[in-house]
N, C-alpha and C positions, 0 to 999 in steps of 0.2 A: 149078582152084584147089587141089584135093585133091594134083594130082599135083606140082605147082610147091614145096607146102610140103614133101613127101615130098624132092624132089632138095633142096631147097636146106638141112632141118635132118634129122637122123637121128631115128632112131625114139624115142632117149632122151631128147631136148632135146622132140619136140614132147609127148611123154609129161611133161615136166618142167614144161613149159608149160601143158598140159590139167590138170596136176594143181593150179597153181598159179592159173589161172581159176575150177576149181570151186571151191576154198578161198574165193578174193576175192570171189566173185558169190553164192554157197549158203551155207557153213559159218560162215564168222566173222562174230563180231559186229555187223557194219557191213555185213551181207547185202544183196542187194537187197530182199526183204520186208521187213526192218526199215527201208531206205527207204523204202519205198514206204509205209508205217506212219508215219514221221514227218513224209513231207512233208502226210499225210491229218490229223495233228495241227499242224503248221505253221500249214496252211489252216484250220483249224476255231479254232486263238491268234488267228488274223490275224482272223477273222470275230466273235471276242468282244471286240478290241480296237476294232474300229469300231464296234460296239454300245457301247459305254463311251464313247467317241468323242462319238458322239453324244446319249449319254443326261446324260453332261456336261455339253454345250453349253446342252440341254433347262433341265435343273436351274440354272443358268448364268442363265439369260433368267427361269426364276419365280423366282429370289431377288433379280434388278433386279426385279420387276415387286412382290415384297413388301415391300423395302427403297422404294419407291417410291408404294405407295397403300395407306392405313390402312384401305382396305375390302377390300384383297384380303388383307392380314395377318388379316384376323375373317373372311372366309372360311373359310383356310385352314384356320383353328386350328378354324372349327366341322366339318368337312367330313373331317378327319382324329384329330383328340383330344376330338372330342362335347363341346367347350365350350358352352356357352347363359351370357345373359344374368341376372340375376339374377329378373326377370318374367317368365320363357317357359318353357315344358313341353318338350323333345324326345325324339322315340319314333324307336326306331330298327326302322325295317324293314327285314326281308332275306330 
């Protein structure tokens, strides 16, 4: 293969060529490392957007389910903002 590119381009052109690969592939901005960097952030977007995805849908189904029963609405509200009734004590343990 070595000898084939030798007869078919002269020593300037494949010199012109090797210089112009190392530039494309190493040197400039859009290197391969900086590829290979971005497609590792690509995949890591791609993996925060299906967790939203899904945390959505989640959130999606308890807001039918509190728009829907007035006991899971007084749940909510005790179980997250320490509401209590106006007759009851609540102690928070942790």
């Amino acid at each position: 293969m070595f000898n084939y590119l030798i007869t078919r381009y002269t020593k300037v052109q494949l010199l012109i060529i090797s210089v112009i690969i190392v530039f494309a592939f190493f040197i400039s901005e859009s290197n391969i490392f900086a590829r290979i960097g971005y497609d590792a952030q690509i995949m890591e977007m791609n993996d925060q957007i299906e967790y939203y995805r899904n945390k959505t849908t989640e959130d999606k189904q308890k807001l039918e389910q509190l728009q829907l029963d007035k006991d899971q609405i007084e749940k909510f509200v005790r179980e997250n903002y320490f509401m209590k009734k106006d007759n009851e004590d609540v102690y928070i343990i942790e």
